[in-house]
C-alpha positions in Angstrom: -13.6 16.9 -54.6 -16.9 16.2 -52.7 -17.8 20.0 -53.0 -16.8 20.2 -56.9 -18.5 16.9 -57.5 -21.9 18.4 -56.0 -21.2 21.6 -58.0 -20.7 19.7 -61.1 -24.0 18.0 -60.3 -26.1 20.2 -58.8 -25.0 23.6 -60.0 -25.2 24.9 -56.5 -22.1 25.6 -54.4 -21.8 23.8 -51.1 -19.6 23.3 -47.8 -16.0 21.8 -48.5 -16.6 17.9 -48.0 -20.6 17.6 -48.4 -22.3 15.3 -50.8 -25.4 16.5 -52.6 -26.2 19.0 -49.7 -27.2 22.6 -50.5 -25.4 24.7 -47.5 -28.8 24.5 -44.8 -28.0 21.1 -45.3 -31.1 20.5 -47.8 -31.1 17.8 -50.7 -30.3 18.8 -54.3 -31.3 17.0 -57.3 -28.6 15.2 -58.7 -27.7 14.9 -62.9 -28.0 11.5 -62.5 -31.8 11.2 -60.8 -32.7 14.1 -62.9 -31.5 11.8 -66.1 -33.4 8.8 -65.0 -36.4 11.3 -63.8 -36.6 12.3 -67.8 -36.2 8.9 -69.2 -32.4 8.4 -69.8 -30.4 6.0 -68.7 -27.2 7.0 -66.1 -23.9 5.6 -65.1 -20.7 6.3 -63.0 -17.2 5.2 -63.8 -14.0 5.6 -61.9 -10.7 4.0 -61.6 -11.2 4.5 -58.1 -13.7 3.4 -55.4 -16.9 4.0 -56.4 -18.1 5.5 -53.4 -15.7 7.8 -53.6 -16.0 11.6 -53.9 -16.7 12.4 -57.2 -19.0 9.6 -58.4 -21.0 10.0 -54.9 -22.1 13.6 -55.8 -23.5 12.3 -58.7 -25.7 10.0 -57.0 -25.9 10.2 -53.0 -26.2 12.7 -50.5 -23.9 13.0 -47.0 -22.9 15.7 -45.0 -19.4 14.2 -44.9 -17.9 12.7 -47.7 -16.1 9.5 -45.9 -19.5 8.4 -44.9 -18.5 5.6 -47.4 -21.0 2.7 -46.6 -24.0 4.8 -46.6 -23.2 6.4 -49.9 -22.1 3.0 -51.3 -25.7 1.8 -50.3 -27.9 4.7 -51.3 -25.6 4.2 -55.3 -26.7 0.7 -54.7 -30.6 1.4 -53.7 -31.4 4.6 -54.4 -32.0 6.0 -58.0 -31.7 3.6 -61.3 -28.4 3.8 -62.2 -28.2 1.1 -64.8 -23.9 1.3 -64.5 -21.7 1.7 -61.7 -18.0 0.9 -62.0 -14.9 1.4 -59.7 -12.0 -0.3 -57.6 -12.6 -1.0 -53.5 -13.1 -4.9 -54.2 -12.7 -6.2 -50.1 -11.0 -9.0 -50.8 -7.8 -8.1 -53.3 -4.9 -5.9 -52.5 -3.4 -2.7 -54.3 -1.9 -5.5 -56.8 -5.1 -7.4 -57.4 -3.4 -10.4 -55.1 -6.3 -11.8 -52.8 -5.9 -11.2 -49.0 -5.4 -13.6 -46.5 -7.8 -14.7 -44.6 -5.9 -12.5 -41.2 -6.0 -9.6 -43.4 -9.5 -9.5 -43.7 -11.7 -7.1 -41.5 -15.1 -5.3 -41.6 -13.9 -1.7 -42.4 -12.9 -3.3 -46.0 -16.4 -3.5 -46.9 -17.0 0.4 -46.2 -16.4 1.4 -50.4 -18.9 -1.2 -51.3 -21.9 -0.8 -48.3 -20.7 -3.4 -46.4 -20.5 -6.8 -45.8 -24.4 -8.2 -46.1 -24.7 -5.6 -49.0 -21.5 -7.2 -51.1 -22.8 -10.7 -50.1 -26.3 -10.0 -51.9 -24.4 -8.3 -55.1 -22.7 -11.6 -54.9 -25.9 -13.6 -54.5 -27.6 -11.4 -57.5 -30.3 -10.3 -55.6 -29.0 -6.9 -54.8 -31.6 -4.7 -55.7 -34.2 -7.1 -57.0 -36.9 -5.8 -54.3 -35.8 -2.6 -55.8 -38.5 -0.6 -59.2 -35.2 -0.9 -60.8 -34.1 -4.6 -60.6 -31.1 -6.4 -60.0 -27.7 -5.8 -60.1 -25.5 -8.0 -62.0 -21.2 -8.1 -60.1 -18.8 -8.5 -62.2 -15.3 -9.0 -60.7 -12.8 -10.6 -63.0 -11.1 -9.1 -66.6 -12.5 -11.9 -68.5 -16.0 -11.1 -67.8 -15.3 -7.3 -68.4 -14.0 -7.6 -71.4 -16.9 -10.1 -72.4 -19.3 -7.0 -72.1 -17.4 -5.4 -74.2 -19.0 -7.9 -77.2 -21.4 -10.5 -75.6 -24.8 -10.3 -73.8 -25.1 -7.2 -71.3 -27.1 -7.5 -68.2 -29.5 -5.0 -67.3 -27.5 -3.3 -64.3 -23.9 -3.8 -64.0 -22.2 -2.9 -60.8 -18.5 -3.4 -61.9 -15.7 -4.0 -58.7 -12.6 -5.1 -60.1 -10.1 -7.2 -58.2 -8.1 -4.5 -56.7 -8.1 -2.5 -53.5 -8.5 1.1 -53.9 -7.2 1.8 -57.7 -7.0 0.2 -61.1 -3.2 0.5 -61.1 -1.7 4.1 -59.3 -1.1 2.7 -55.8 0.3 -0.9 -57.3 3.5 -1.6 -55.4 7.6 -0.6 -56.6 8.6 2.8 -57.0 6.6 5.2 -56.7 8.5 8.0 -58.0 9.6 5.8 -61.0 9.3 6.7 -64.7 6.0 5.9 -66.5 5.5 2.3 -67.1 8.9 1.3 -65.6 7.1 -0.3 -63.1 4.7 -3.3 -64.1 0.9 -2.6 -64.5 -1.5 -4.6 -62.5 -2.6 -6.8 -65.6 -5.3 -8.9 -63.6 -7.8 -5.4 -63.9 -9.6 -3.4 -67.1 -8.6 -0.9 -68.4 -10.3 2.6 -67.7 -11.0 3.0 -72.0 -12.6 -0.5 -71.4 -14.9 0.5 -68.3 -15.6 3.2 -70.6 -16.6 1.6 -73.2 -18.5 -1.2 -71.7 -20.6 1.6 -69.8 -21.0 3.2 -73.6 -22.5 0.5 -75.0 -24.2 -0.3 -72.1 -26.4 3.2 -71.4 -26.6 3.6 -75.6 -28.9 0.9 -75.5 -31.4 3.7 -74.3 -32.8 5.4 -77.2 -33.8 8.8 -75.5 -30.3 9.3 -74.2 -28.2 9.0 -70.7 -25.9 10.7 -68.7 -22.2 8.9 -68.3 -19.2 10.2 -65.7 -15.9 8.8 -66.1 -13.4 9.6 -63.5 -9.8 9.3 -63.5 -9.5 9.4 -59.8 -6.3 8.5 -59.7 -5.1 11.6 -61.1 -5.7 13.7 -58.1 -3.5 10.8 -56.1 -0.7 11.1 -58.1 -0.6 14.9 -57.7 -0.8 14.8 -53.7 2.2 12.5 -54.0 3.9 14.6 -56.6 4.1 11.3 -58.4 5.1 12.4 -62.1 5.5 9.2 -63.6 2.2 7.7 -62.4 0.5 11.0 -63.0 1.0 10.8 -66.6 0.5 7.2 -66.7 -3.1 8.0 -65.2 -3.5 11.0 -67.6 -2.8 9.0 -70.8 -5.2 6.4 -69.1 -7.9 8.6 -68.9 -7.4 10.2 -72.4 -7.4 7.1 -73.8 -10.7 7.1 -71.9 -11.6 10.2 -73.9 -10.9 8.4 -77.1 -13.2 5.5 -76.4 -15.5 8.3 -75.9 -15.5 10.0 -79.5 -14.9 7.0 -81.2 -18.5 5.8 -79.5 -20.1 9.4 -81.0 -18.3 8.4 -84.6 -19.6 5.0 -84.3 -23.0 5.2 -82.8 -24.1 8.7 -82.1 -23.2 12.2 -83.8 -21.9 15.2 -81.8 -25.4 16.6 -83.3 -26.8 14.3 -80.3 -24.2 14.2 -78.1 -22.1 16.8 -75.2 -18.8 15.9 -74.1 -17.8 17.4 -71.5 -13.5 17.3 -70.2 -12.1 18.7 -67.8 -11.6 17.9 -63.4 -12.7 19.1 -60.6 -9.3 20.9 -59.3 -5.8 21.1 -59.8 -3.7 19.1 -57.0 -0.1 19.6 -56.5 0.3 23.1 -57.8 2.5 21.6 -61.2 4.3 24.1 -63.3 7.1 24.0 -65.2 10.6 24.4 -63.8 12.0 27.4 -62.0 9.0 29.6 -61.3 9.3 30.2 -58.1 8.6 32.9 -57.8 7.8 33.6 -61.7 5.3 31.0 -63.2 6.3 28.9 -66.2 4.1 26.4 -67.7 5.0 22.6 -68.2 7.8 22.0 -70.9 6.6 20.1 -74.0 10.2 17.9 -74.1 8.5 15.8 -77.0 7.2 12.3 -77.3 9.1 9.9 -74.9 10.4 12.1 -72.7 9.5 13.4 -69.3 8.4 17.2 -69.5 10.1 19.8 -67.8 7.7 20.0 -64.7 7.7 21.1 -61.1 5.6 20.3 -57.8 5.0 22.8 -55.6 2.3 21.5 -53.2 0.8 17.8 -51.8 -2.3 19.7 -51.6 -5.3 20.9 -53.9 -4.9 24.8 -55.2 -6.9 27.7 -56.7 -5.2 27.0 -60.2 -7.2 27.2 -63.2 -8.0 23.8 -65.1 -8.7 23.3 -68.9 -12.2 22.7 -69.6 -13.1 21.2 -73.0 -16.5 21.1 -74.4 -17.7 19.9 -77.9 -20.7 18.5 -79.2 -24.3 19.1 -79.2 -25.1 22.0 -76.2 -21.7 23.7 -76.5 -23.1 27.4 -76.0 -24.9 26.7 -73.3 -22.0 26.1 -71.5 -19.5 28.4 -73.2 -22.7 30.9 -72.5 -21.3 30.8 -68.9 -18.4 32.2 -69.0 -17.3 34.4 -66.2 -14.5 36.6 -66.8 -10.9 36.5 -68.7 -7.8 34.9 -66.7 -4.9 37.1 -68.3 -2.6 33.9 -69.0 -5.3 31.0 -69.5 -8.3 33.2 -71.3 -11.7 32.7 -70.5 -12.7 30.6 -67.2 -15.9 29.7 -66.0 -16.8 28.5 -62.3 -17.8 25.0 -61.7 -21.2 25.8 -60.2 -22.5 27.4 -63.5 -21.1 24.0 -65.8 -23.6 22.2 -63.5 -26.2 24.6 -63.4 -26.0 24.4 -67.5 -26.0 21.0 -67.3 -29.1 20.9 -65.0 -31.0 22.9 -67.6 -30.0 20.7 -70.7 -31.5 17.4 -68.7 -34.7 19.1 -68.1 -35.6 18.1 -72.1 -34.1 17.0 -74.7 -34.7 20.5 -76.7 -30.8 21.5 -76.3 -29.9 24.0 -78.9 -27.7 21.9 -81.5 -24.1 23.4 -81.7 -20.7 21.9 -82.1 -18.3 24.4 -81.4 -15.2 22.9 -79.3 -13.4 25.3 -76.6 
């Protein structure tokens, strides 16, 4: 994830596990301090911590990606992001129930920069010495959802009250059904992190950059999890949806690229009996569980879709590195970034809306 992310961002290759590193080790520029270096705005959303992989290469730079506190404080100092959003709240568990008091130690302030750095977000003056200015916390639904129509601050820095995701590692069964086992209803949803961070960065009239992460995906796959995988898929597509219905709304695919797609496949899922001949996932209908198989807990070489539509579509279809003789055309991550990387360096980006 760490090494896709910094692809994604960067459009350079790097080691497995490095943040933001080229591999001698040397800084990058990241999307989202080119964005800001240009005049848009920038933000990171995940339904995980957001310190973890994928919203750090977009923002920080370590040789290891579980230096967690130092990448929490250089999202938090470094750069302008004007929205950063994700689980890793120090004192609530996986169900958003608040710790005891024995339960509580100093590692659980690693996913947010630790303890003095959450005490100031708490205070409101984290940041405020900072070109950018202050960060404004906000913890509980209510106020989340009251972004979604009232006042928005100038920086949000968004922990909800949950451990390490919005809902995938909740407790009961993991193995259950989708939905069979109560959401965590005390957290937002990831469509309304999205859409708070929308209208949010669209308050900048020359444009911004926005990652949304379904984290939890990945999590799901390296437990082989099918229930919870596809109720973090239809999460995160609901995501999607707040997404175009923001372009409808507010912008036009004229002005705007959306990008979908992951950083890597994780549990090696295919449909059933193909081993050793590969079948894809059954399409059982609406309601029912596909016919699907795991055969890994681990990441894998498998080709992901990749979905682009909007303003800037060639310049990423343009890419295209060869023909995969079961999925078509595939590109590498490196050159999505590296197109990216281009696109942010004006606003000139050849209008085309063409969806792949």
């Amino acid at each position: 994830s760490a090494a896709a992310s910094t692809a994604f961002s960067t459009g350079v290759s790097t080691h497995n596990g490095t943040l933001g590193l080229d591999l001698e080790g040397n800084q990058l520029e990241l999307l989202t301090h080119r964005a800001t270096k240009t005049g848009r705005s920038a933000g990171l959303v995940t339904s995980v911590q957001f310190s973890h992989a994928t919203p750090a290469g977009f923002a920080a730079y370590a040789a290891q990606r579980t230096e967690y506190q130092d990448i929490a404080l250089q999202m938090l100092l470094d750069g302008c992001l004007e929205v950063l959003i994700g689980a890793g709240h120090p004192y609530y568990d996986e169900n958003g129930r608040t710790l005891a008091p024995a339960e509580m130690t100093p590692e659980r302030f690693n996913y947010v920069g630790g303890e003095a750095l959450w005490n100031a977000a708490e205070a409101g003056t984290l940041g405020a010495d900072t070109p950018c200015g202050p960060w404004t916390l906000i913890q509980s639904l209510e106020d989340f959802r009251g972004l979604l129509h009232g006042d928005m601050p100038q920086r949000i820095l968004g922990v909800p009250k949950v451990e390490t995701t919005l809902q995938q590692r909740r407790s009961g069964d993991a193995l259950a059904e989708p939905f069979e086992v109560p959401l965590v209803e005390s957290v937002p949803t990831l469509e309304e992190l999205t859409r708070i961070a929308l209208r949010a960065l669209g308050r900048n009239d020359s444009g911004f950059f926005l990652m949304v992460e379904g984290g939890a995906i990945d999590w799901a796959g390296h437990g082989n999890q099918s229930g919870r995988m596809i109720e973090e898929m239809l999460a995160f597509l609901d995501a999607v949806s707040a997404v175009t219905d923001w372009v409808h709304n507010a912008s036009s695919w004229e002005d705007t690229l959306l990008i979908v797609t992951g950083d890597h496949e994780c549990g090696y899922l295919t449909g059933l009996g193909s081993d050793p001949e590969w079948h894809p996932v059954e399409n059982r209908g609406a309601g029912q569980l596909p016919g699907m198989q795991w055969h890994s807990t681990g990441h894998t070489n498998s080709l992901i879709p990749l979905f682009v539509k909007g303003r800037g579509t060639t310049a990423i279809t343009s890419k295209i590195a060869g023909i995969d003789p079961v999925r078509g055309p595939y590109m590498r991550v490196m050159d999505v970034g590296g197109a990216l990387q281009l696109m942010l360096q004006s606003t000139d980006v050849q209008a085309n809306t063409e969806a792949r």
